[in-house]
C-alpha positions in Angstrom: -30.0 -22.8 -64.6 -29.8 -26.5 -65.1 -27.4 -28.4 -67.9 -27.7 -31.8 -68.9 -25.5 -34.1 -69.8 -26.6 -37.2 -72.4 -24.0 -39.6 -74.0 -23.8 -40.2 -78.0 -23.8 -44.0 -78.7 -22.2 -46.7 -80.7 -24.2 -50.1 -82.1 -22.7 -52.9 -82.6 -25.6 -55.4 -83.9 -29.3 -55.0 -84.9 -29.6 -52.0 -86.7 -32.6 -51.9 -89.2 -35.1 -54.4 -86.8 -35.5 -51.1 -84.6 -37.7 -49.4 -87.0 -41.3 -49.6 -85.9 -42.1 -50.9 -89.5 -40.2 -53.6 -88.8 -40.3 -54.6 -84.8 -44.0 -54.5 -85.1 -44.7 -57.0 -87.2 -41.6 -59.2 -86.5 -39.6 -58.2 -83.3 -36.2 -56.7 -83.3 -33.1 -56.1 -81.0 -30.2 -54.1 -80.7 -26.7 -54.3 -78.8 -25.5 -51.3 -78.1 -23.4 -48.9 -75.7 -23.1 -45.4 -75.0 -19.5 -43.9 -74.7 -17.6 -41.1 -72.7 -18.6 -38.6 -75.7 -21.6 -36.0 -74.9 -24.3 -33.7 -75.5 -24.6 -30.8 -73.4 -28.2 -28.9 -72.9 -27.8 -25.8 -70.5 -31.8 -23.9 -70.2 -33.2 -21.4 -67.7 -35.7 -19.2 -67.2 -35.0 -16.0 -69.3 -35.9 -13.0 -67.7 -38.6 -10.9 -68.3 -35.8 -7.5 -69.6 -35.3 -8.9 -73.0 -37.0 -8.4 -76.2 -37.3 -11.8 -77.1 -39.0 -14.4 -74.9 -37.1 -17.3 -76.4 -33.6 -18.0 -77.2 -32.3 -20.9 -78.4 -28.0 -21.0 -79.1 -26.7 -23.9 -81.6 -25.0 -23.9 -84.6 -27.1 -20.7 -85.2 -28.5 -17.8 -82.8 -32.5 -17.8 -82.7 -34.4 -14.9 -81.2 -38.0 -15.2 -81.2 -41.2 -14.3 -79.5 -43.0 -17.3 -80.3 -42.6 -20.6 -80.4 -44.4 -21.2 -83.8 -41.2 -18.7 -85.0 -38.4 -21.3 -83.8 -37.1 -23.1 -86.7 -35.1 -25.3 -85.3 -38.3 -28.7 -85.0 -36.5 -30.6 -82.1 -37.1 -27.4 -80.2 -40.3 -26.2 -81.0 -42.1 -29.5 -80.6 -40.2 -30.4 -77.1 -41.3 -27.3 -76.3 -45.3 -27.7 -77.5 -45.0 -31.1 -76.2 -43.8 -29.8 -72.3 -46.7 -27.1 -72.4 -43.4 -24.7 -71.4 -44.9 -21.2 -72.1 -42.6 -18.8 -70.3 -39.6 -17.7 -72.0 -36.3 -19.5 -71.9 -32.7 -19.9 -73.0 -31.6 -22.6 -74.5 -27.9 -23.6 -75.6 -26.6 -26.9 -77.5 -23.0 -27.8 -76.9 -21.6 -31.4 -78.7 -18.1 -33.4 -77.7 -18.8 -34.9 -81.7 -20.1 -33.4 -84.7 -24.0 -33.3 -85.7 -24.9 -36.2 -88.5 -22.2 -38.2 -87.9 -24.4 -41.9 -87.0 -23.6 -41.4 -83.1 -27.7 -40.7 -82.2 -26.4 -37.1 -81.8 -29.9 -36.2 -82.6 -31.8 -38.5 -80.5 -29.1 -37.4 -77.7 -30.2 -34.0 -78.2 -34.0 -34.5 -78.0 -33.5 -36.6 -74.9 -31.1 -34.1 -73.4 -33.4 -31.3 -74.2 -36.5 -32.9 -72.4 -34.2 -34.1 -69.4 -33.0 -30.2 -68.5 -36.5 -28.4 -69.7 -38.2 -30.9 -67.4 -35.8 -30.2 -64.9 -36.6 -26.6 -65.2 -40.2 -27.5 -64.7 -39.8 -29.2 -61.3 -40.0 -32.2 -62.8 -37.9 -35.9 -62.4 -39.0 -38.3 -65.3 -37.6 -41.5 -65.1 -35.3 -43.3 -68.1 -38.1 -44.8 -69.5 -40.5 -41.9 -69.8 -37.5 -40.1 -71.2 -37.0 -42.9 -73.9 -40.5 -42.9 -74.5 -40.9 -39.3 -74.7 -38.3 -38.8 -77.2 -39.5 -41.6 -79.3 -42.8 -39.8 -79.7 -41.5 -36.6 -80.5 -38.9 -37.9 -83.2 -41.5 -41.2 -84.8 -44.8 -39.3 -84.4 -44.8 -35.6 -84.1 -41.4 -34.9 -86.6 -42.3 -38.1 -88.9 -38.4 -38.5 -89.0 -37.6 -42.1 -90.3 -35.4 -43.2 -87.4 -35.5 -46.4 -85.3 -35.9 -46.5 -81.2 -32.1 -48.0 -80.2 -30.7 -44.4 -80.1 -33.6 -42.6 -77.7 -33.3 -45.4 -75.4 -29.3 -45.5 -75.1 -29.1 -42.0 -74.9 -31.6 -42.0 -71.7 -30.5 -45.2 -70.3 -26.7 -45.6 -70.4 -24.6 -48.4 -70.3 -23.9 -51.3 -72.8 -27.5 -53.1 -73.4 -29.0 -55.8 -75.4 -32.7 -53.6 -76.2 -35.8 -55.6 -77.2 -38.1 -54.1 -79.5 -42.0 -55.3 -79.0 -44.6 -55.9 -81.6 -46.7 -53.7 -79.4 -44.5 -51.0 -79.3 -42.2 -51.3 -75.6 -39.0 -52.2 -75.5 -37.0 -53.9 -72.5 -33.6 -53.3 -71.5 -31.3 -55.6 -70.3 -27.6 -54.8 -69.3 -24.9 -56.5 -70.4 -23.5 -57.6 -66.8 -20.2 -58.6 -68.0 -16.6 -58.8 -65.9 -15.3 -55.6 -65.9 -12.2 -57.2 -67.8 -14.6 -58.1 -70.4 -15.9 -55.0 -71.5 -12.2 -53.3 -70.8 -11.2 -56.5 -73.4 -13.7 -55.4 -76.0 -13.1 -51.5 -75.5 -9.7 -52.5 -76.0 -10.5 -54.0 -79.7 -12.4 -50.8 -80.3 -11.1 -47.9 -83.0 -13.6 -45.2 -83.9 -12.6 -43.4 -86.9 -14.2 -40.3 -88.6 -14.7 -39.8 -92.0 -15.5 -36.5 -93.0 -18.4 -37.5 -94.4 -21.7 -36.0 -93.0 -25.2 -37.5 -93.7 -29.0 -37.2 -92.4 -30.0 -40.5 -91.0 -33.6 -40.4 -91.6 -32.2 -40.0 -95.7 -30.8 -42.6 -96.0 -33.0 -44.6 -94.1 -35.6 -43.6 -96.5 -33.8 -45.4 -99.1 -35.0 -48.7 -97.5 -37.4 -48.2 -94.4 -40.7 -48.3 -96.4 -40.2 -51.6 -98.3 -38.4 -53.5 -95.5 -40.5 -56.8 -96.0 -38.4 -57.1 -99.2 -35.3 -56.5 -97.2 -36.7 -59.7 -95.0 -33.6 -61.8 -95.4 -31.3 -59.4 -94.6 -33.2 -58.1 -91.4 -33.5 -61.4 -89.7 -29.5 -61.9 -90.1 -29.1 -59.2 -88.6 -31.8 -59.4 -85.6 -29.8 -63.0 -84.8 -26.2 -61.6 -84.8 -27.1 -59.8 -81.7 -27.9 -63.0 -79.9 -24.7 -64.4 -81.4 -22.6 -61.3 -80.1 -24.2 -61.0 -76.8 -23.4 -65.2 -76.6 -19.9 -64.9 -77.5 -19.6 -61.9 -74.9 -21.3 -63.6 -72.1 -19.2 -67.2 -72.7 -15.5 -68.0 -73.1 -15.2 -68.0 -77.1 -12.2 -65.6 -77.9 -13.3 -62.1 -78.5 -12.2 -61.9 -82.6 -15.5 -64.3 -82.7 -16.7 -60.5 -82.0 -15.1 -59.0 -84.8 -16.1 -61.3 -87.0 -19.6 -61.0 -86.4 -19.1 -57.6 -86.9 -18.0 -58.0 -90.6 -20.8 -60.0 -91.0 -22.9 -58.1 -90.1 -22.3 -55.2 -92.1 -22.2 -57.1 -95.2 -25.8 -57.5 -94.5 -26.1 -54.0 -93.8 -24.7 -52.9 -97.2 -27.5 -55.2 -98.4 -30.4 -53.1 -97.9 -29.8 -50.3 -99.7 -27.1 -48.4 -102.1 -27.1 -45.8 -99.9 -25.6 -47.5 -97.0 -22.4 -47.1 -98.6 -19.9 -45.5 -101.1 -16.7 -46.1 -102.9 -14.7 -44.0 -99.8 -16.4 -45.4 -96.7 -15.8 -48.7 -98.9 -12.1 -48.1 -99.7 -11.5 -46.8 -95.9 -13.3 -50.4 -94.7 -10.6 -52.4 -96.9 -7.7 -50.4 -96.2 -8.4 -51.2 -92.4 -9.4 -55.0 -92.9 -5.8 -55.0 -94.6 -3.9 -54.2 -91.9 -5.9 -56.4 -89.3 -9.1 -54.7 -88.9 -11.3 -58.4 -88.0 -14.6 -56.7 -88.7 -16.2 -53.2 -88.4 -19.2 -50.9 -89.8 -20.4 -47.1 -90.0 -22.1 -46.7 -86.1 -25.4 -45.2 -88.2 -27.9 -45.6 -90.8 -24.9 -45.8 -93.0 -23.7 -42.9 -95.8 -20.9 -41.5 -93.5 -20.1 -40.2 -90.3 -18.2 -42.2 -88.2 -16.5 -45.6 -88.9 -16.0 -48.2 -85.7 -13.6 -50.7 -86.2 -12.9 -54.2 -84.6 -9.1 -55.2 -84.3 -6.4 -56.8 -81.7 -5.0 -54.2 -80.0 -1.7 -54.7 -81.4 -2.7 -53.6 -84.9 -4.3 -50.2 -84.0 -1.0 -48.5 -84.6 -0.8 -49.7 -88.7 -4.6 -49.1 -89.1 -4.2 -45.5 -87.7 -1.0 -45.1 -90.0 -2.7 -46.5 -93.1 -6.0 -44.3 -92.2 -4.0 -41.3 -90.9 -5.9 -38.7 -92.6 -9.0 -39.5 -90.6 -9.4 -38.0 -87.2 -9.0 -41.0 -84.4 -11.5 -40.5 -81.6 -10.2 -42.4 -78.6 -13.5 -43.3 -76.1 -14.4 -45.2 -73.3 -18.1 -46.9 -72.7 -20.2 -45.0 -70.2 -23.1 -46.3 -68.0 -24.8 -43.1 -66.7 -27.3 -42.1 -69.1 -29.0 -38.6 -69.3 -28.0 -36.5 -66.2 -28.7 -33.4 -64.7 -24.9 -32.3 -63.8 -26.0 -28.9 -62.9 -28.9 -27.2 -61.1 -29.0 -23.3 -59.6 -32.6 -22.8 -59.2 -33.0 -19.1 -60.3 -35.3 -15.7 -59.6 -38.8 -16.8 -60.4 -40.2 -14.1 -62.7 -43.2 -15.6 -63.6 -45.5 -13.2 -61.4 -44.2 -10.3 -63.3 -44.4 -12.1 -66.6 -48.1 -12.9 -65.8 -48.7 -9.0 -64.8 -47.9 -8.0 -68.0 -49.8 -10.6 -70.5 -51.0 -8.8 -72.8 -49.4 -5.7 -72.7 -47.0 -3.7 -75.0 -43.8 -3.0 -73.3 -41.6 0.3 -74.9 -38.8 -1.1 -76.7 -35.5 -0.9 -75.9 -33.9 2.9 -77.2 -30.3 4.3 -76.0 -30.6 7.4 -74.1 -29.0 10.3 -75.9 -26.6 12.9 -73.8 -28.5 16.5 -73.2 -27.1 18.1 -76.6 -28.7 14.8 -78.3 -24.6 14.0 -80.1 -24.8 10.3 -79.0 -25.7 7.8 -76.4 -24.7 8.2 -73.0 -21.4 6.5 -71.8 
């Protein structure tokens, strides 16, 4: 049995330019951290007594014998991709809720390939795992969502991400004091609002005509130099927040869709009791709402915004891990044996004077 363990992420700056359609032509760059909230994959071999061959446990139950039966995509093409052809359990577990705009999805594709090439033997590295999921999610799905989230969820840590015209990416800690980043944590509310969304919807809103969105991308591409400046120097840290607000006033910009009159009314009611800046951690629609404020003005904002559920969180800097490994029976001799043949299916024995099963 192996689990893995992959962290959800927050971004601060340079949402949008991470969008092949975009980095490719222009460049782009995020900031961005993972935090102390996961996804959990737990897979293993399943043994040759069932009648399924594959079994896959998240917010529904699949049984199937095929893998062109599994509905659930991220599954069946990680699956195709890894050439895995003997039969397996897999279960999803989540600290946060799915479509919420923490890269839960992106967490989960990386998480998936981390434990399934565990099971295979196998020890990719954090860029092959970025790159990996990146593939699956651009190419193979044809889901309209950027890169920042594949390669947080496989890296770790807080990171300024470059995005290539030729398609790489670099990755460059943020190596700040520790009472820095315990500083800026400290500024840090995450709020959620109820509101679920799919990313690659509302990015669809604006992805395919982001030339005209030009203005507005390169604002945001060179907050994230002003960020990771005022983090690195000695400028006071509401410099931060501020940036923040700016920021996601340029966000709004590209599309309707980014907001709506409750994530907008929740926004204001904060700012009014001392919030400096904030924004929705995703594509925008929903999900969950990150806020910028001195620690002494957490208390109103929570009052004032007590019908949304506070998240406390921490910033982590582990990455995808393997927390768990119990290598298992190997079946896959008698599995081979019987390729091709049809097995009985599974009956209950009835008792002598045929009135019921047995036991």
């Amino acid at each position: 049995m192996i689990i893995s363990r992959t962290p959800y992420r927050v971004s601060f700056f340079g949402g949008g330019t991470d969008y092949p359609a975009w980095f490719r032509e222009h460049g782009g760059a995020a900031l961005a951290t993972t935090i102390d909230k996961y996804c959990y994959i737990t897979c293993r071999h399943l043994p040759p007594f069932f009648e399924h061959r594959i079994r896959v446990v998240y917010s529904r139950i699949e049984s199937r014998q095929r893998l062109e039966e599994i509905e659930h995509p991220s599954v069946r093409e990680v699956l195709r991709f890894l050439g895995l052809e003997r039969g397996v359990e897999i279960h999803h577990d989540g600290d946060l809720p799915a479509r919420s705009g923490m890269g839960s999805s992106s967490a989960f594709t990386v998480g998936l390939l981390n434990a399934l090439c565990a099971l295979q033997g196998r020890m990719p590295d954090k860029h092959r795992l970025a790159q990996d999921a990146i593939h699956l999610e651009q190419e193979v799905l044809k889901e309209t969502v950027g890169s920042q989230d594949q390669i947080s969820a496989a890296y770790g840590g807080f990171n300024h991400i470059t995005f290539l015209p030729n398609g790489e990416f670099t990755v460059r800690p943020m190596t700040l004091p520790r009472g820095r980043i315990q500083e800026l944590n400290d500024h840090l509310l995450l709020l959620y609002t109820g509101i679920k969304r799919t990313a690659s919807d509302v990015a669809d809103s604006y992805v395919p005509n982001l030339e005209a969105r030009r203005r507005q991308l390169r604002i945001i591409r060179d907050l994230v130099d002003e960020a990771t400046s005022i983090l690195g120097g000695q400028q006071d840290l509401g410099a931060f927040g501020d940036l923040l607000h700016e920021a996601w006033e340029a966000k709004r910009a590209l599309s309707p869709q980014v907001s709506n009159a409750e994530v907008e009314a929740i926004y204001q009611e904060a700012r009014s009791c001392g919030a400096r800046g904030g924004k929705l951690t995703g594509a925008g629609g929903g999900g969950f709402m990150l806020l910028f404020a001195p620690p002494d003005r957490h208390a109103a904002i929570r009052a004032r915004l007590q019908r949304l559920l506070d998240v406390p969180f921490r910033f982590e800097f582990g990455g995808s891990q393997i927390i768990f490994f119990d290598p298992e029976a190997d079946y896959s001799a008698v599995e081979r044996s019987r390729e091709g043949q049809t097995l009985a299916g599974f009956h209950e024995l009835k008792d002598v004077d045929g009135a019921g099963p047995v036991g």
